[in-house]
N, C-alpha and C positions, 0 to 999 in steps of 0.2 A: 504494500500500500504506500501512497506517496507522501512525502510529509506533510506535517499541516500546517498549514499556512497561519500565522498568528491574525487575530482582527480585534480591532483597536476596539478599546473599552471592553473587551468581555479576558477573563481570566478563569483558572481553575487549579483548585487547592485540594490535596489531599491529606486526611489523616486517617495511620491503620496501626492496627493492631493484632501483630503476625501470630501471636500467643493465642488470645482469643479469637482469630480468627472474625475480626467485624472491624468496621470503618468507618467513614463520613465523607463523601465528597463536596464542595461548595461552588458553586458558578456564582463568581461575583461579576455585579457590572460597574464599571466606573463613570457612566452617564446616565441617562434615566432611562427607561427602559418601559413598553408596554407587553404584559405577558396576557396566556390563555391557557388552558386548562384541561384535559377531558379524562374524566376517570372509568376507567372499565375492569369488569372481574366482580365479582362479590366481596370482596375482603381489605380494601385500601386499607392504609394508616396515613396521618396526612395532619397538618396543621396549614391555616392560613389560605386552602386553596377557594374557600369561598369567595375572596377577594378576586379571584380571577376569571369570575362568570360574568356573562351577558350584564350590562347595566349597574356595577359597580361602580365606587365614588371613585376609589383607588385600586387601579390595572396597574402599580408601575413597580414591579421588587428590585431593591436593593442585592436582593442575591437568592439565592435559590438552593435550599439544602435538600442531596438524596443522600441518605444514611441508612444503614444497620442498626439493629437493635430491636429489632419490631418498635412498639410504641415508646420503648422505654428512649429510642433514637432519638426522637425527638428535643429531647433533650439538647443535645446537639444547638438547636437554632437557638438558644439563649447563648451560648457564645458568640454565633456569628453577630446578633444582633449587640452584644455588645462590644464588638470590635466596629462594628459598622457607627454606631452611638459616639465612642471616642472620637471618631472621626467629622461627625455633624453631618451624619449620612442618615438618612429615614425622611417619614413623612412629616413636613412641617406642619407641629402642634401648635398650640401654646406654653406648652408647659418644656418647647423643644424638639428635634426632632423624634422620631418614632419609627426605626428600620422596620422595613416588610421584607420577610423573607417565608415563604413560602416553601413546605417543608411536607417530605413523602420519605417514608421508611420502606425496606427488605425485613423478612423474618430471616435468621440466620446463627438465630440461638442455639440451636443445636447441631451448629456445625465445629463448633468449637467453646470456647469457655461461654457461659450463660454471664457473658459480659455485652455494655454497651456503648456506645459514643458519648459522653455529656459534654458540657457546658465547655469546660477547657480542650477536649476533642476542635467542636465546631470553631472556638477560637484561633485553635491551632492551624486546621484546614485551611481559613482562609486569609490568616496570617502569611501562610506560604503559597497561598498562591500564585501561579507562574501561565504566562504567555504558553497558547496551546503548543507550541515547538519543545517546550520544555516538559510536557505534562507526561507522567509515567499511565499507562493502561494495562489491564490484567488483574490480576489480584491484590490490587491497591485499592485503596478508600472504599468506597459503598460498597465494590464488589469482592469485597479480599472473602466473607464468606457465602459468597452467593454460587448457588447451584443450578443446574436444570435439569431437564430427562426427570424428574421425579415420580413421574408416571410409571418408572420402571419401576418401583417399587424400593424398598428398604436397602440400601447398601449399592443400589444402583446407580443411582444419581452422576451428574458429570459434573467439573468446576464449571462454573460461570466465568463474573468477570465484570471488568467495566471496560468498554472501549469507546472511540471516538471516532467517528468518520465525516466526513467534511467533500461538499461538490460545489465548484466554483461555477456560478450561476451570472451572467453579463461582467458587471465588476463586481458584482459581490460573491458573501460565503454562503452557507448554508451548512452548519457545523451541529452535528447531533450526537450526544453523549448515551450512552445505553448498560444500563446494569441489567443486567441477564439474571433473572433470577427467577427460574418459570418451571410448572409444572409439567409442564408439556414439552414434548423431545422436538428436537430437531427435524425438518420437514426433508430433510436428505438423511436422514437418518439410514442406517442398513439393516436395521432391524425389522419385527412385522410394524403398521402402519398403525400407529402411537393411536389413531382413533382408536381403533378394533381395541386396543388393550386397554382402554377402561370402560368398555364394555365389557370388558371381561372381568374385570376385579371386582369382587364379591362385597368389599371394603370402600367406603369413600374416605378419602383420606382427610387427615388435619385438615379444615376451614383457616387461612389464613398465613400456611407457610408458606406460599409462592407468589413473587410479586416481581414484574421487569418494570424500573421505572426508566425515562425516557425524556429527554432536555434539547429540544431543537433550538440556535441561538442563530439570527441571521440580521446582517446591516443591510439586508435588503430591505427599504422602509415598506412593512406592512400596517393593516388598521386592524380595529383588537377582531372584527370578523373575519377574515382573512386571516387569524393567526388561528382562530378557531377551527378553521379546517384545515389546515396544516397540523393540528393536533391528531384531528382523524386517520388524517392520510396516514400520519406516524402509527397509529393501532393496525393500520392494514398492512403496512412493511412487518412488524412484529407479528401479524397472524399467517404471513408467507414462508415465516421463518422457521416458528414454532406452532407444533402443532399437538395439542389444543389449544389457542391462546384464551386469554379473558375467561377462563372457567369460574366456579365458585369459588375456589379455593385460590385461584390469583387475587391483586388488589394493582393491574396494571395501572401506571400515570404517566400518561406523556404532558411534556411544558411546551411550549410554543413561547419565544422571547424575539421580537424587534428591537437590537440597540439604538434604529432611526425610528419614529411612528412616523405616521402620513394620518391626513383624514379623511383620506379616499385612495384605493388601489382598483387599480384598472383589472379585470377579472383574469385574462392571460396571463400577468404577471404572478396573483394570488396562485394561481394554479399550477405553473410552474416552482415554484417555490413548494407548495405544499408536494408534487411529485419526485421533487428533489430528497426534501424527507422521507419520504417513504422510504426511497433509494436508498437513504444514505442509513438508516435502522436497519432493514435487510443488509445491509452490505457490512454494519457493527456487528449485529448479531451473527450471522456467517463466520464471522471473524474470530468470533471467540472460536466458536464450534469447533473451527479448522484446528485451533491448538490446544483443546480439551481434550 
């Protein structure tokens, strides 16, 4: 894959934890930013994503935490947000500003220590954050314990991961972040066809251990509708790849982030953009696969 090209104002930080096996990843931005939202699966964990629906006051996050830990991750966004604080980064209050960070977890407890990110974790992540050129992928931050294939059953499972993949679109990026952490196998898998096999299991398993979250970041100016379906498109690249995606037992989230807004986008361009994503989710996730 080719390298990635950095793009001004967006960074990404990692912190992990190779003993317990769990992490935190941060996408911060350093200008203002208008994001979107779409949740699918039965089972999210998630803070703050209300803010990024149809007809909210404030569409615009300071940063963006995907973490480990199931709910306990969460945790996590009290550091970014007070790293972001120090800085007189949030939404201007009165009492000061107020960071919005927007915040989705992985179940991964029982891939290793029953540990999880807190407060000095997210600090940390996004303390060190680094231009995507420099950013490590693989078994770092959100996805150091993330799994898939779980559909196989006990002891089956494959590593995950967190990777980045990135498609240069006129001048601009289209840069999407993807923690693999899914119940569902691989759609090239060489195994029988991951559907048939949970038809076949007698058992439903755990509600809420599998969950792939998903962070599209692009300075191509979109408007928050147009970032809404580039959210979609992102769940369709991830349902090519994996196969069952969005089951009960997932809690998939993809982000959609403009570091330009507009307050109108021409519908070709929305559309481009949004197929861009797709692209570039299927072509992350693959990417694990290949080295699992």
């Amino acid at each position: 894959m080719a390298p990635l090209r950095d793009v001004s104002g967006f960074k990404v930080g990692h912190w992990t934890d190779e003993q317990a096996r769990t992490g935190c990843t941060v996408l911060s931005f350093d200008r203002p930013t208008l994001a979107a939202c779409d949740v699918r699966g039965a089972a999210p964990g998630s803070r703050e994503l209300a803010l990024l629906a149809p007809g909210r006051a404030e569409q615009q996050p300071d940063a963006i935490l995907l973490t480990g830990g199931s709910a306990f991750g969460l945790a996590a966004a009290d550091g970014v947000m007070r790293w972001l604080k120090e800085r007189d980064r949030g939404f201007p209050s009165p009492a000061g500003p107020v960071p919005i960070v927007p915040s989705a977890v992985i179940f991964d407890l029982m891939v290793g220590e029953p540990s999880w990110p807190d407060a000095a974790a997210g600090y940390q992540a996004i303390d060190t954050a680094a231009r995507l050129s420099k950013v490590k992928t693989g078994s770092v931050g959100a996805g150091t314990g993330a799994t898939y294939a779980n559909i196989r059953g006990p002891g089956e499972s494959q590593p995950g991961g967190i990777a980045i993949s990135q498609i240069t679109l006129d001048q601009g990026t289209v840069t999407v972040v993807v923690v693999l952490n899914a119940f569902g196998d691989s759609a090239e898998s060489s195994r029988d066809d991951p559907r048939q096999a949970i038809l076949d299991r007698p058992i439903v398993p755990p509600i809420g251990e599998s969950t792939t979250l998903m962070a599209c970041v692009t300075d191509i100016p979109l408007d928050h509708n147009a970032l809404h379906y580039v959210t979609v498109a992102m769940h369709d690249g991830l349902a090519r790849a994996i196969v069952p995606a969005h089951t009960m037992v997932d809690g998939d989230i993809a982000f959609a982030v403009s570091l330009d807004n507009a307050s109108s986008v021409r519908l070709g361009q929305a559309y481009r953009v949004a197929l861009a994503a797709e692209i570039a989710v299927e072509s992350a996730i693959r990417e694990l696969v290949a080295v699992s």
